[in-house]
C-alpha positions as CSV (number, residue, x, y, z in Angstrom):
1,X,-117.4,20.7,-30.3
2,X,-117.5,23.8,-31.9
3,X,-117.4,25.1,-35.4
4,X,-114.8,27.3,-37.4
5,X,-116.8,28.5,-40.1
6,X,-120.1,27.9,-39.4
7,X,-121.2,30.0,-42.5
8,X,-120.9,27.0,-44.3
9,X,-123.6,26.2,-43.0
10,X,-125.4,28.5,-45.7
11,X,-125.2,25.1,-48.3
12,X,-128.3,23.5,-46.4
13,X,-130.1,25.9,-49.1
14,X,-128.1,23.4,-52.4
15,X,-128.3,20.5,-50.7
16,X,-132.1,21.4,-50.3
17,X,-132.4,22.0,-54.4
18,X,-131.1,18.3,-54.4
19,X,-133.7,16.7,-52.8
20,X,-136.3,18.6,-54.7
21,X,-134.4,17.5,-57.9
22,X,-134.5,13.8,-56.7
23,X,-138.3,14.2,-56.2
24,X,-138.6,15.9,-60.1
25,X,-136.6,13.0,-61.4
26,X,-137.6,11.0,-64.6
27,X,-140.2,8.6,-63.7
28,X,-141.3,5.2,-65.9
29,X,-144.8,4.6,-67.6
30,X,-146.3,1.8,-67.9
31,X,-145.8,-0.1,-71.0
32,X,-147.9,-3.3,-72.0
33,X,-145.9,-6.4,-73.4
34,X,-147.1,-9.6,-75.3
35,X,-145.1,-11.5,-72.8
36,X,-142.8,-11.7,-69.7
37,X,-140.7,-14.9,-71.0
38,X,-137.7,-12.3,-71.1
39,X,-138.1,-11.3,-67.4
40,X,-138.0,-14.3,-65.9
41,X,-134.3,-14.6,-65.4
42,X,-134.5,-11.0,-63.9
43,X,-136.6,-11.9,-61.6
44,X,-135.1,-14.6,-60.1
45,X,-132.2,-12.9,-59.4
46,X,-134.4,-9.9,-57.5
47,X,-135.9,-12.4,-55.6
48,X,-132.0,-13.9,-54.5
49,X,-131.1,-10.2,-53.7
50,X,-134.5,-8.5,-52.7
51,X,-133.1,-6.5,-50.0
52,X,-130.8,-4.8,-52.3
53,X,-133.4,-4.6,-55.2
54,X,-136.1,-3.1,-53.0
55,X,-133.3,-0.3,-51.5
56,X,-131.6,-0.2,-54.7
57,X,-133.1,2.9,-55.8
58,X,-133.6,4.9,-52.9
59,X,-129.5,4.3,-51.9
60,X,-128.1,6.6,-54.9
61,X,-130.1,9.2,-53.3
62,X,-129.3,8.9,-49.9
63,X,-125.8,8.3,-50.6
64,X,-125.1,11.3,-52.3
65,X,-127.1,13.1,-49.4
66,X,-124.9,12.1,-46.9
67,X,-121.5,12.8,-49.1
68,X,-122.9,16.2,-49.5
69,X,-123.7,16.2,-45.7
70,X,-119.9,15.6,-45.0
71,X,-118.2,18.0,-47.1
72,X,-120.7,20.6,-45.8
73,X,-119.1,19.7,-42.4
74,X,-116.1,19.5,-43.4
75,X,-116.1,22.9,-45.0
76,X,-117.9,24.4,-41.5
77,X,-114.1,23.6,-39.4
78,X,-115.7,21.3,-36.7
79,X,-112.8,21.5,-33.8
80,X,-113.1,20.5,-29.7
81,X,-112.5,23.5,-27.9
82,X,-109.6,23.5,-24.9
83,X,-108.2,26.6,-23.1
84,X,-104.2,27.1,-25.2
85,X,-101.6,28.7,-23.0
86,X,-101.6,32.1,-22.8
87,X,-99.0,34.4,-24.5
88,X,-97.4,35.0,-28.2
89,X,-94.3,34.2,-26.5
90,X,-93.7,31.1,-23.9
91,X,-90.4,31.3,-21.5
92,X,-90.1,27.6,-19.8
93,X,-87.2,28.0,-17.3
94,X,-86.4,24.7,-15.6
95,X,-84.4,24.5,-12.2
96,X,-81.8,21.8,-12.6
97,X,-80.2,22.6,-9.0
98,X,-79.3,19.6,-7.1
99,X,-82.9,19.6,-4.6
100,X,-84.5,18.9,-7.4
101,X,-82.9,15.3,-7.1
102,X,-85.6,15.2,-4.2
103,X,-88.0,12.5,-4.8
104,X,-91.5,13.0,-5.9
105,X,-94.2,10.3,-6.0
106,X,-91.9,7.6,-8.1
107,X,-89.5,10.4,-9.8
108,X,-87.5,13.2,-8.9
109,X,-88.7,16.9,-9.2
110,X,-87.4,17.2,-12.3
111,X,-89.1,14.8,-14.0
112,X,-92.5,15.6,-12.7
113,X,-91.9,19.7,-13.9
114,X,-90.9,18.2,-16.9
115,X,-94.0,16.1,-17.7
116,X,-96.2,19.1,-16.3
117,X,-94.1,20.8,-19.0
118,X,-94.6,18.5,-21.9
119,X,-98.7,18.2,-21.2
120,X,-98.5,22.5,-21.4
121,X,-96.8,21.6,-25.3
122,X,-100.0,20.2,-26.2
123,X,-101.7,23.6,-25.5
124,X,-99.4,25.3,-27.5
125,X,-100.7,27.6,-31.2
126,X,-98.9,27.5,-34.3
127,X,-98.6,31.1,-33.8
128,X,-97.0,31.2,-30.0
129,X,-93.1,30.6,-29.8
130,X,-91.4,28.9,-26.7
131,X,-87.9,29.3,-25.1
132,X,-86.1,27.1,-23.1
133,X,-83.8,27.9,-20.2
134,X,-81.8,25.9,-17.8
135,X,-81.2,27.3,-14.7
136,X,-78.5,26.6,-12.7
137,X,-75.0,28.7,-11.5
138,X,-74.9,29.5,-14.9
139,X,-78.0,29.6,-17.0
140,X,-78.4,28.7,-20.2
141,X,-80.6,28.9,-23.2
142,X,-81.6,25.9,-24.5
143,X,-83.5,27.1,-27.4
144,X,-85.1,30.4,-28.5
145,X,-88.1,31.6,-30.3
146,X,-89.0,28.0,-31.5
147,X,-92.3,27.6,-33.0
148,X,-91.4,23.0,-33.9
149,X,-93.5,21.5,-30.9
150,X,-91.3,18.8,-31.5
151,X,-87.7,20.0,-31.2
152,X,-89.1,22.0,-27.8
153,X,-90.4,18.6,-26.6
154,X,-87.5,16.9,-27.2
155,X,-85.0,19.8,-25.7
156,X,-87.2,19.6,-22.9
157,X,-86.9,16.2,-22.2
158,X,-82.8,16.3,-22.7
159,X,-82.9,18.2,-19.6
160,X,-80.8,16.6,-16.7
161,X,-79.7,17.6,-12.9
162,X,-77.2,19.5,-12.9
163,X,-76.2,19.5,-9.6
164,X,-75.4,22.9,-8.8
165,X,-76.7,25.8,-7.3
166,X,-79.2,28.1,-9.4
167,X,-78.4,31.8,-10.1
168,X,-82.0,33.4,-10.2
169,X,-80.3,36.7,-10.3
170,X,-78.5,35.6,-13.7
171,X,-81.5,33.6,-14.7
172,X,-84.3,36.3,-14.6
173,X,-82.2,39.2,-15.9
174,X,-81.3,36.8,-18.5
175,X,-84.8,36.4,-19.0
176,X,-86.2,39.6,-18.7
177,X,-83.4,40.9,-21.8
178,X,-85.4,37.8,-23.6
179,X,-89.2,38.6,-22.8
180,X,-91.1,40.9,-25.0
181,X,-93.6,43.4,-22.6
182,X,-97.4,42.5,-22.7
183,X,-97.0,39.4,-25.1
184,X,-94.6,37.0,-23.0
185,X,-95.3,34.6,-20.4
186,X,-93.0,33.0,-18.3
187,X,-93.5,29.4,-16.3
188,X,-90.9,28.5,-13.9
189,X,-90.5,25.2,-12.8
190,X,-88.5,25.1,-9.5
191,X,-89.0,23.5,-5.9
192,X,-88.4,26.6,-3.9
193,X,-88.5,29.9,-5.7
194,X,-90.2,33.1,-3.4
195,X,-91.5,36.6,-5.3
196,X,-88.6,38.1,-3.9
197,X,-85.7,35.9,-6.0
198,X,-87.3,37.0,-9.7
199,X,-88.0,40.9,-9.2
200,X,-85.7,41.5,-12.3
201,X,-88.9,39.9,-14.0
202,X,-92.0,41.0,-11.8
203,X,-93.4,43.1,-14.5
204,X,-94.4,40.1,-17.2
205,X,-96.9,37.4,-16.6
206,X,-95.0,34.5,-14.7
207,X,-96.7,31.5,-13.4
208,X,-94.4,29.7,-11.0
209,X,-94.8,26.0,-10.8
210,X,-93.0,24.7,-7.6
211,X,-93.1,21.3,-6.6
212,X,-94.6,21.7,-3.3
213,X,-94.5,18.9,-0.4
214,X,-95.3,18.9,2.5
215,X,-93.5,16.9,4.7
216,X,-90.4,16.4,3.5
217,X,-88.0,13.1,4.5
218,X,-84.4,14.1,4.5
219,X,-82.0,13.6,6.8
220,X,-78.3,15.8,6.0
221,X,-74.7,16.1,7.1
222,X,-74.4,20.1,7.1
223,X,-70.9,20.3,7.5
224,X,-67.4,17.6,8.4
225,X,-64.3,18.6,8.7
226,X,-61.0,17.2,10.2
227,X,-57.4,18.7,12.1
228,X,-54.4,17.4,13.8
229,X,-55.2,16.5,16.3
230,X,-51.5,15.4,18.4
231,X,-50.3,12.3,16.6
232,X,-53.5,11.8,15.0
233,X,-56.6,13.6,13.3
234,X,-60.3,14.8,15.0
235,X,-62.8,15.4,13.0
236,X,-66.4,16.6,13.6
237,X,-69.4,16.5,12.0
238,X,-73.1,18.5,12.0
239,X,-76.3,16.2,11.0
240,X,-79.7,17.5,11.0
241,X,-82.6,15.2,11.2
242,X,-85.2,17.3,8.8
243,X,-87.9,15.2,8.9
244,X,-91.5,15.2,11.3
245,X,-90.1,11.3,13.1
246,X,-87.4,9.6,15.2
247,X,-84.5,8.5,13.0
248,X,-81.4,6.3,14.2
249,X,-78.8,5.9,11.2
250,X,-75.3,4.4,11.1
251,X,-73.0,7.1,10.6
252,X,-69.6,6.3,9.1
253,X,-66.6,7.7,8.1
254,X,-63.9,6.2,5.7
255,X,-60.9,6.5,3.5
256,X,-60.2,5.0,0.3
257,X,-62.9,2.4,0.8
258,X,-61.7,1.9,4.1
259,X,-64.2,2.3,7.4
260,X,-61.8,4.5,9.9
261,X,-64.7,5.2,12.2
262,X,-69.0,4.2,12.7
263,X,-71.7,4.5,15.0
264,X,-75.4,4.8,15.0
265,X,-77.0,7.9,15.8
266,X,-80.2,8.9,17.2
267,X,-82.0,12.1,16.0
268,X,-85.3,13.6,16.9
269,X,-87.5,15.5,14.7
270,X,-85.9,18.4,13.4
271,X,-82.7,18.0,15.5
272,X,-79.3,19.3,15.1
273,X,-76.6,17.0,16.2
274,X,-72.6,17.4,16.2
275,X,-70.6,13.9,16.3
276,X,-67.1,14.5,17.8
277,X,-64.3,11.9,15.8
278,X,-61.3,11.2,17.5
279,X,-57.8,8.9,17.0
280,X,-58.6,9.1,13.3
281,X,-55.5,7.9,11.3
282,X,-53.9,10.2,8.9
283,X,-55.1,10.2,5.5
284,X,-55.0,12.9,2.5
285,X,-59.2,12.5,2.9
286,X,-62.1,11.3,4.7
287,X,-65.4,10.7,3.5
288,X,-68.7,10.8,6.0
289,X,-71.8,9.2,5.0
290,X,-75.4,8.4,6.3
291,X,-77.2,5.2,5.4
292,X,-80.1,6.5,5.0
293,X,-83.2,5.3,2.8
294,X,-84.9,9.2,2.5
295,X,-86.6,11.1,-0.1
296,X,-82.8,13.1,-0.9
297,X,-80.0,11.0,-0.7
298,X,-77.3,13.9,-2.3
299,X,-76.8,15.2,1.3
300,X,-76.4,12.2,3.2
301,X,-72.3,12.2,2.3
302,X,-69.1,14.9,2.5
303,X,-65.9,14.9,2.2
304,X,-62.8,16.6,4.5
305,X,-59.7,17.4,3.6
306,X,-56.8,16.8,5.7
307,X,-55.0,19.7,4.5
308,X,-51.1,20.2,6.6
309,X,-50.8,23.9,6.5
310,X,-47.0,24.5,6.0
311,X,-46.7,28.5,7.6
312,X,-42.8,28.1,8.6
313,X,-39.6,28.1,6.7
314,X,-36.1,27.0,7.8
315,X,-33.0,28.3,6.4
316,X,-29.3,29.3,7.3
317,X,-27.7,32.3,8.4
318,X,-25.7,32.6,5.0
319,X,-29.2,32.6,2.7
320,X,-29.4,36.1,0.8
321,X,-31.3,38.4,2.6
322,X,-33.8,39.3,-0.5
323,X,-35.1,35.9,-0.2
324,X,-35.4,35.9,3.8
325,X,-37.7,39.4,3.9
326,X,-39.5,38.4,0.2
327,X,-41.0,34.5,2.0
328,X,-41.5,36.8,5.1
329,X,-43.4,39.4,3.1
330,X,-46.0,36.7,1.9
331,X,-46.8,35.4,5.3
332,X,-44.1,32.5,6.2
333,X,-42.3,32.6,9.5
334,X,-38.3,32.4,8.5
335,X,-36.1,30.9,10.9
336,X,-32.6,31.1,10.6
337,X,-30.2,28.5,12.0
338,X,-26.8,28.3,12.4
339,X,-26.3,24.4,11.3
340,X,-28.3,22.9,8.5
341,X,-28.6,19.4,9.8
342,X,-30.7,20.7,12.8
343,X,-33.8,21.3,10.7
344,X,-33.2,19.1,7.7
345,X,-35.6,16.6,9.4
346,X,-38.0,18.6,10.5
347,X,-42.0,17.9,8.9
348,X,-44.4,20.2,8.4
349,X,-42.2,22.9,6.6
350,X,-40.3,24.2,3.9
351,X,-36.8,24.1,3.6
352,X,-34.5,27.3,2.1
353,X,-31.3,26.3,1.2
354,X,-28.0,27.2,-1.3
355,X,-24.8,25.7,-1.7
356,X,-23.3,23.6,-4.1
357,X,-24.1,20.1,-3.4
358,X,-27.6,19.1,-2.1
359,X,-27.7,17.4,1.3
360,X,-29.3,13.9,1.8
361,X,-31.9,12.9,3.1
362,X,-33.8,16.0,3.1
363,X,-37.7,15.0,4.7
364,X,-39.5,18.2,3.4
365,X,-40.3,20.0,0.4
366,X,-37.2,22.5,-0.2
367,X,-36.3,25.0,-2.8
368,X,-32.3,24.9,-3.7
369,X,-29.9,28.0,-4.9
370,X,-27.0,26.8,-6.4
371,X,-24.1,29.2,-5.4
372,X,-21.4,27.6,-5.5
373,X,-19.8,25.5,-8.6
374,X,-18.6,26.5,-12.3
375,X,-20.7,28.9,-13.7
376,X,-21.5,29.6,-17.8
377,X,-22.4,33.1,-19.2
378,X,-26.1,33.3,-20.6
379,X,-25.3,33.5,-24.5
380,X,-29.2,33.3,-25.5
381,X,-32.2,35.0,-24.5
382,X,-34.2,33.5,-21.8
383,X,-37.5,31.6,-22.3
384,X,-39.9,29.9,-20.0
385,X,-42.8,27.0,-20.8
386,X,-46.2,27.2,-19.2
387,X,-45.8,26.6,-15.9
388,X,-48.3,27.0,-12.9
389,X,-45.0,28.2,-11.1
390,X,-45.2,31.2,-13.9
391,X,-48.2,32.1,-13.3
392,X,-48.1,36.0,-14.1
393,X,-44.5,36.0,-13.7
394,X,-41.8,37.3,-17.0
395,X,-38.6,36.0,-17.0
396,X,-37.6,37.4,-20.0
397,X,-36.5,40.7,-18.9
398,X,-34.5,39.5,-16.3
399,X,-30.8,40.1,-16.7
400,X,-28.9,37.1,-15.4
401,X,-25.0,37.1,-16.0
402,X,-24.4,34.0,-15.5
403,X,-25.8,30.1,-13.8
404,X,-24.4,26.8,-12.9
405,X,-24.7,23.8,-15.4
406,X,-26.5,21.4,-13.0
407,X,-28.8,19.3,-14.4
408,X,-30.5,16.9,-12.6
409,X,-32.5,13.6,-13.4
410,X,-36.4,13.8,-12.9
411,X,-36.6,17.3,-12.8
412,X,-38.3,19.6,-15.2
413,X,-36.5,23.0,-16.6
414,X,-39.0,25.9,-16.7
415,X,-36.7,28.5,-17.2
416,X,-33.7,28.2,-19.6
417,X,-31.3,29.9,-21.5
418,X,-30.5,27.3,-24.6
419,X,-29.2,24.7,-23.3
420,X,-28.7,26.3,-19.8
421,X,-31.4,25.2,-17.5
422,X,-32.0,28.0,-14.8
423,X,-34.9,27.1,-13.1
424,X,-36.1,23.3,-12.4
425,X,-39.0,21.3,-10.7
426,X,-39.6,17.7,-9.7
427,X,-39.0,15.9,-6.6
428,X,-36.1,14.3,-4.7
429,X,-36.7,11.5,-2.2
430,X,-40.3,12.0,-2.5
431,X,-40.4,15.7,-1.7
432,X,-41.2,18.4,-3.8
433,X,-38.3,20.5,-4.7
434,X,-37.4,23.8,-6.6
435,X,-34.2,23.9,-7.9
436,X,-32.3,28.0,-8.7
437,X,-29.0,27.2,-11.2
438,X,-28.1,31.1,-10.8
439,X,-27.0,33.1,-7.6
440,X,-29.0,36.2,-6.6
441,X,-25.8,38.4,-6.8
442,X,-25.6,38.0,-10.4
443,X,-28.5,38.9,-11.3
444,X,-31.1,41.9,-11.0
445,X,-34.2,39.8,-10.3
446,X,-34.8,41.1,-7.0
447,X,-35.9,44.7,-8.3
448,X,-38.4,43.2,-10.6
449,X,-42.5,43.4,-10.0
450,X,-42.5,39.6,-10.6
451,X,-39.9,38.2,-7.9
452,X,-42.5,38.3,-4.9
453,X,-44.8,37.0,-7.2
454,X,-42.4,33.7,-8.2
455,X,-41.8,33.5,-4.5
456,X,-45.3,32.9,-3.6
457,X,-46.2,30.7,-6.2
458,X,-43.0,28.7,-5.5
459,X,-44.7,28.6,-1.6
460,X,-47.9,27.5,-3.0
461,X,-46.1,24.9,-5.3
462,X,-44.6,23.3,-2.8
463,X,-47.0,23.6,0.1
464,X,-49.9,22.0,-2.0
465,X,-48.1,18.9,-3.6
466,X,-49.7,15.7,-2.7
467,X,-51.9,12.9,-4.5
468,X,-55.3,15.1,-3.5
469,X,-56.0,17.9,-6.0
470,X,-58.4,19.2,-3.8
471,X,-62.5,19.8,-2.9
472,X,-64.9,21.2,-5.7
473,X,-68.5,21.9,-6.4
474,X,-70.8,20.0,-9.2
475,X,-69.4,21.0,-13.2
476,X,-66.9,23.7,-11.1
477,X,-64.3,24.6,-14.0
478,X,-60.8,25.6,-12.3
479,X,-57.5,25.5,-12.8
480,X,-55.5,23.0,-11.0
481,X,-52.2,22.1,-10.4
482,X,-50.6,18.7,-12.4
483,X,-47.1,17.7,-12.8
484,X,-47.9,16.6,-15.9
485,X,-49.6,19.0,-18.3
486,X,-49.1,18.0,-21.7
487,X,-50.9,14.0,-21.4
488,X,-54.6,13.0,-21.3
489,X,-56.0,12.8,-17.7
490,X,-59.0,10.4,-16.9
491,X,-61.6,10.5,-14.1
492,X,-62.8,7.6,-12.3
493,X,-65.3,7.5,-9.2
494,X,-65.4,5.7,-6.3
495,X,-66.9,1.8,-8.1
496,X,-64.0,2.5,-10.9
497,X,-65.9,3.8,-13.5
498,X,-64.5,5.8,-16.0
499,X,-66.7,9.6,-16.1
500,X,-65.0,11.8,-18.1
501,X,-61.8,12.4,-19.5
502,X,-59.8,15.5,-20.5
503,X,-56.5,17.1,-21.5
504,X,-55.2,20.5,-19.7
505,X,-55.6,22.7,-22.9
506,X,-59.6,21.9,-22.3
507,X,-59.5,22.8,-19.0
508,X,-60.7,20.6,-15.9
509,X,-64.4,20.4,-15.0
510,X,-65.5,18.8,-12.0
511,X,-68.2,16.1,-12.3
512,X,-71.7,16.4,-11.3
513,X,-72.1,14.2,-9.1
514,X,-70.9,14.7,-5.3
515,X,-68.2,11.8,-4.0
516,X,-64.6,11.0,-4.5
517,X,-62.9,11.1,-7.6
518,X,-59.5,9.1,-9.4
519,X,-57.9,11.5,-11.4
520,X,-55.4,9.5,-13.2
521,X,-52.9,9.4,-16.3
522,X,-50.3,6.7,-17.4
523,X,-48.4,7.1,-14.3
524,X,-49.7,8.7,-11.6
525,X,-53.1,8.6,-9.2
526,X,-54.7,11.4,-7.8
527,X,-57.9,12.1,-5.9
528,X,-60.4,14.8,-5.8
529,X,-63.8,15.5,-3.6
530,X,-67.5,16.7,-5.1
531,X,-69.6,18.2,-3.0
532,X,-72.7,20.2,-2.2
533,X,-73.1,23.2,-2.1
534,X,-74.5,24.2,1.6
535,X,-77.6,25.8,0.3
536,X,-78.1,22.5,-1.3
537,X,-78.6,20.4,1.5
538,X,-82.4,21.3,2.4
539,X,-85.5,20.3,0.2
540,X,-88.5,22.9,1.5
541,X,-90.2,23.5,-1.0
542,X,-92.8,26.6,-1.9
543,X,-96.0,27.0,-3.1
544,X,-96.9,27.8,-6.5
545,X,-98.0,31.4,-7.4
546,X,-98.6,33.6,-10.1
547,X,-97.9,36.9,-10.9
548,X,-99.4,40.0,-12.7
549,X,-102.3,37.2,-13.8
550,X,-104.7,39.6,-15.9
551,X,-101.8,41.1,-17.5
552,X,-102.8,39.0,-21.2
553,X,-106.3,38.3,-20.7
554,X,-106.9,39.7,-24.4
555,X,-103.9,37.4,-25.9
556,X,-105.4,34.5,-24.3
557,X,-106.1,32.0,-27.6
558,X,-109.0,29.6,-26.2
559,X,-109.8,27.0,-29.1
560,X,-107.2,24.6,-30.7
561,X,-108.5,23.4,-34.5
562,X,-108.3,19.9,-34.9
563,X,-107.2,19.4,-38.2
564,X,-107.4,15.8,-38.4
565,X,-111.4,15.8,-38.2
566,X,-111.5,17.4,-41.5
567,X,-109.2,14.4,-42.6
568,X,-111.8,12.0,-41.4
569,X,-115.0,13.8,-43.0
570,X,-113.6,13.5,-46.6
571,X,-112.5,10.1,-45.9
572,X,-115.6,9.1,-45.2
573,X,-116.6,11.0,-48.2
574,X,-114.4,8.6,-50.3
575,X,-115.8,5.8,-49.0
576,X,-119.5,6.5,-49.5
577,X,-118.3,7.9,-52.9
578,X,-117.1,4.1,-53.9
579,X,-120.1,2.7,-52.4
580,X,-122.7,5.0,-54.6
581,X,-120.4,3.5,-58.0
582,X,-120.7,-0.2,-56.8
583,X,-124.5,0.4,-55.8
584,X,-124.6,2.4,-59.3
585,X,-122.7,-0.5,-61.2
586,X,-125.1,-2.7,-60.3
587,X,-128.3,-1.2,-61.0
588,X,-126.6,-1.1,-64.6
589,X,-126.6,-4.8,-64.5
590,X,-130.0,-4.9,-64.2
């Protein structure tokens, strides 16, 4: 214990003038009487409370001594010294990446930098401020320059896993615009950060805390993918066995809860092995997985696209030229045939056709020019709706003479004129479809900036629609192509549990979590992958280190008052005050 104010102590000098004043008191003389009749009642009494009778006198004085006594200490600032953190300013920056899922005696990493954390709060001066960052693809400040123990405790222990990758580069520059030169220190709480990853902050005080161990159990599927493969699909897959022992896991791969393929596997320590898959059946995914009981269960599952690259495009001789060079300009192979129903069966491409009448049974995704047919003269200006077809194309200033009425039932105009629809999409028989209501001769789109544009977005339109969205990373925000853009989407995972939901003026983020996804509205079902990112599927850690550690010896603070002693001292003063009145009220009585 140690003492704030110990000149206090300079009151031993009053409290000494009491005592002598206690010894200079009034005393009694003795006084004859003609008889003690009168006392006999008082004595009786005495001799039921003698203890009290025979102290009675001497408690007032020490009593008041000891009340005295207390408020002298209390004055002095009594406190129990501890060593505070150093620094007028404290940066916590917390790794939320996804290794810090790892586990870590009976938590994760994050919990335990957390708690080491929340211990440093109890070290912290009324005078210090802390700031909170998260750090992960895109840090964050939590909270800044707060000086409330409380509201820092409790942002700290809102901190969850994000999932991602961390951005150190972001992080620390974000940090370093933050930090105030020879009065800030920085802790970092991480797993696996190296001197070389925070240079934009090697001038300040920085303590890193990673959470180092040493033999890691983790076993990972690096990479899967899948191809055509003749009339079915091959896929292959990389596992590394990261761990110091012999491991033999079932390996699996499935579809829509469905097992396509399993076997066990036997790795040594610290193995690399590939698995070669073959006579898968076709599916829009496939999702490997490891059971495996280890210390990072994140990596042990991925999931493969089976993505049918459409790279030709069939058409016939009489097809306008501008359209034949502008697909062949973006990378499709155009083939020209003289008969239409030669390649109107063909899969695995995209069909170019005109005319004025649509053939049947068309068994690929097609875009249509209507030619042919009554046509109407544009009377009104053209407009377009928000379309992912649109994308950075203007339609406004194109001059059109005139289009065919056509209108068509399930399909969607995007480009109109009134009541003239010019440009629809949908799908016939199942198959996507883009559908032109004016000829090319008629109109002087061709020598604008945005018709190559239109034509390659009409190629990724149509190559890309199926029921699977596609593959993201944890919280990845993209855009992504839906038919339906103006209802409420929901996302479900794998055990049908609602996650999130979300309209398409909020924009799409991708769930934290790795695994397969139901993206669905009131009519129609979609799927979507999560996964890791490849520099998340290892959980070495790093040893702990500090830099630039004499940097604020001379801001070090290294005694924390406790104010709640001085509380207790004139409590007790209280106390011993009510005892003196009741020991004072009955000397009165006598």
């Amino acid at each position: 214990m140690h003492l704030a104010n110990p000149y206090y102590f300079l009151l031993l000098f009053l409290i000494g003038l009491f005592i002598l004043l206690y010894f200079f008191r009034k005393k009694y003389t003795k006084q004859i009487i003609p008889s003690n009749l009168l006392w006999e009642e008082v004595l009786k009494e005495m001799k039921a409370s003698s203890w009290l009778h025979k102290w009675q006198n001497n408690v007032l004085f020490w009593l008041q001594l000891i009340c005295l006594l207390l408020l002298m200490l209390a004055l002095v600032g009594p406190y129990f010294a501890k060593e505070a953190i150093k620094g007028e300013q404290i940066i916590f920056m917390f790794d939320t990446s996804a290794s810090m899922a790892a586990k870590e005696n009976a938590s994760n990493r994050l919990e335990e930098s957390k708690a080491a954390a929340l211990e440093m709060m109890e070290r912290i001066q009324q005078n210090q401020s802390v700031t909170v960052l998260e750090v992960n693809d895109h840090p964050k400040i939590l909270l800044h320059d707060e000086s409330d123990r409380y509201k820092v405790s409790a942002a700290i222990k809102d901190i969850e896993l994000s999932y991602t990758h961390e951005d150190w580069q972001s992080a620390t520059e974000l940090t370093a615009s933050l930090a105030k030169e020879g009065k800030t220190a920085i802790h970092i709480f991480s797993d696996g950060v190296e001197k070389e990853r925070i240079q934009s902050i090697n001038s300040f005080y920085v303590e890193v805390h990673n959470q180092e161990q040493e033999k890691p159990d983790n076993i990972s599927i690096l990479s899967f993918g899948v191809s055509k493969n003749g009339d079915g699909v091959a896929g292959i897959a990389m596992v590394e066995n990261q761990s110091d022992s012999l491991k033999t896991i079932p390996f699996q791969v499935e579809s829509e809860k469905t097992v396509l393929y399993q076997q066990e596997i036997e790795l040594q320590p610290k193995e690399r092995k590939i698995i070669a898959i073959n006579d898968l059946p076709e599916k829009s995914y496939y999702n490997a997985k490891l059971t495996a009981t280890d210390d990072y269960v994140i990596d042990n599952r991925q999931t493969a696209v089976f993505n049918r690259q459409i790279t030709t495009m069939y058409t016939d001789k009489e097809m306008n030229p501008f359209l034949v060079k502008g697909f062949e300009a973006i990378g499709l192979r155009v083939i020209q045939m003289e008969d239409k129903t030669e390649f109107l069966t063909k899969q695995d491409s995209i069909f170019l056709l005109s005319g004025s009448t649509l053939p049947e049974n068309i068994g690929a995704p097609f875009v249509f020019f209507f030619t042919d047919g009554k046509k109407e003269e544009l009377q009104t200006e053209i407009e377009q709706s928000e379309d992912e077809l649109l994308l950075h194309v203007d339609m406004k200033d194109v001059f059109i003479a005139s289009a065919i009425k056509q209108t068509m039932e399930s399909m969607k105009p995007i480009v109109k004129s009134g009541e003239l629809p010019l440009i629809q999409i949908g799908e016939v028989n199942n198959q996507p479809a883009i559908f032109i209501q004016f000829d090319l001769k008629d109109s002087d789109w061709p020598l604008h900036p945005s018709f190559p544009i239109l034509l390659y977005n009409m190629y990724q339109w149509l190559s890309s629609q199926s029921n699977y969205v596609g593959d993201f990373q944890p919280l990845e925000s993209r855009t992504i192509s839906l038919t339906n853009q103006e209802s409420d989407w929901d996302i479900y995972n794998e055990n049908d549990q609602l996650v999130d939901s979300f309209s398409m003026e909020d924009g799409f983020q991708a769930p934290k979590l790795p695994g397969v996804y139901q993206l669905t509205n009131d009519s129609e079902l979609l799927y979507f992958s999560v996964n890791l990112d490849d520099r998340e599927k290892t959980i070495e850690s790093q040893k702990s280190f500090i830099l630039n550690e004499t940097q604020l010896k001379e801001n070090q603070v290294t005694k924390t008052e406790s104010d709640w002693l001085w509380y207790v001292l004139c409590l007790l003063v209280l106390i011993i005050l009510c005892l003196e009145w009741e020991v004072y009220r009955r000397a009165n009585r006598v």
